[in-house]
DRENMARNU-177562 format. One record per residue (C-alpha): x, y, z; residue number from 1. Coordinates in steps of 0.5 Angstrom, whole numbers, plus 500, padded with zeros to 3 digits. Layout:
<drenros>
DRENRO   X   Y   Z   k
DRENRO   X   Y   Z NUM
...
</drenros>
This chain:
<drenros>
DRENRO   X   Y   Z   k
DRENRO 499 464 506   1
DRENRO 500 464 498   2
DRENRO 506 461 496   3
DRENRO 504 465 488   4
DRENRO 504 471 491   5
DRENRO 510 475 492   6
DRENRO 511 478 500   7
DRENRO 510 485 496   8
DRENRO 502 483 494   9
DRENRO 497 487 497  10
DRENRO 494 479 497  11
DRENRO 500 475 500  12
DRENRO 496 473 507  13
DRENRO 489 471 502  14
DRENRO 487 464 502  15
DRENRO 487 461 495  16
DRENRO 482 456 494  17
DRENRO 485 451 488  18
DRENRO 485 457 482  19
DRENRO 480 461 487  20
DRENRO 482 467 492  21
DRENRO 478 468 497  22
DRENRO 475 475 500  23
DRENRO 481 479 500  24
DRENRO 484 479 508  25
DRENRO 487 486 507  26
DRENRO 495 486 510  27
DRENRO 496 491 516  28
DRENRO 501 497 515  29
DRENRO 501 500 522  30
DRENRO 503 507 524  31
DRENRO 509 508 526  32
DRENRO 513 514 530  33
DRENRO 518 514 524  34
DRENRO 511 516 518  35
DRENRO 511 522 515  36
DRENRO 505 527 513  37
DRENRO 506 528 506  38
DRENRO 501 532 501  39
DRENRO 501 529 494  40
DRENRO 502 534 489  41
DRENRO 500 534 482  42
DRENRO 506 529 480  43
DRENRO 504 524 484  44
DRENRO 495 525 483  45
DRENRO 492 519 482  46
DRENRO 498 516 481  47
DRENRO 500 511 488  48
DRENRO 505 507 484  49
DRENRO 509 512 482  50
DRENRO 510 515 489  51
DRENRO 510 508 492  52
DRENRO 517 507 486  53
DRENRO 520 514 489  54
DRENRO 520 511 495  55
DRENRO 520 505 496  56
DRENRO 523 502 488  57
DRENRO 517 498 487  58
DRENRO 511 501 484  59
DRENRO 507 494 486  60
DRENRO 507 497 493  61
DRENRO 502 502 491  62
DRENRO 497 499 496  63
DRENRO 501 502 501  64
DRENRO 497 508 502  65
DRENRO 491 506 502  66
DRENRO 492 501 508  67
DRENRO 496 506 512  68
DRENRO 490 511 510  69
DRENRO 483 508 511  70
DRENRO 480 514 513  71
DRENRO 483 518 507  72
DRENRO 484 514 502  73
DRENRO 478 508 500  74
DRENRO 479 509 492  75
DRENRO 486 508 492  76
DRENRO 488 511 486  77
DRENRO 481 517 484  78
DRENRO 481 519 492  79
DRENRO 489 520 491  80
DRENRO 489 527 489  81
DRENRO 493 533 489  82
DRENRO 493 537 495  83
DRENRO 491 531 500  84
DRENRO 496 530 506  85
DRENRO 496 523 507  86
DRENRO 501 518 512  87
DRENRO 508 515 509  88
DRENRO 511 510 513  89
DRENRO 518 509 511  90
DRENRO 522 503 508  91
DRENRO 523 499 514  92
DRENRO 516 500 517  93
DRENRO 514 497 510  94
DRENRO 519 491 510  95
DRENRO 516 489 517  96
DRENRO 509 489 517  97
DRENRO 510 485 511  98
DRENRO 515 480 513  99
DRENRO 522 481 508 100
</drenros>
């Protein structure tokens, strides 16, 4: 694990190789019987981090979504339309699928 890199960071559990990251190994965010179905609306199109900062207070954790919603999302900002329902996991699934 990086000690640079903040328990937040999409990068956190990626090996460093002296000032190098090697391939991103992606975190694991888990479904839970506590996510909810959640269509992105204008306010939020092409926008993660914003809804990210909205739910959780930290626009860093954007990426989120995109790990929760493989199947939905694989650019996580263009494919992050209004109209599209996606799964949220709320704020203590988040905290333990990343250790905080």
């Amino acid at each position: 694990m990086s000690e640079e890199y903040s328990k937040y960071s999409p990068y956190f559990t990626t090996k460093k190789f002296g000032v190098f990251l090697d391939v991103l190994e992606h975190r694991a965010i888990p479904k839970n019987s506590t996510d909810v179905v959640f269509k992105i609306n204008a306010v939020y199109q092409y926008r993660p981090d914003l809804l990210a900062h909205d739910l959780y207070g930290r626009a860093g954790l954007w990426w989120v979504f995109a790990m929760r919603n493989p199947n939905v999302i694989r650019d996580p900002i263009f494919d992050f339309r209004a109209g599209r329902s996606i799964y949220i996991p709320n704020g203590d699934s988040i905290k333990s699928a990343l250790g905080v």
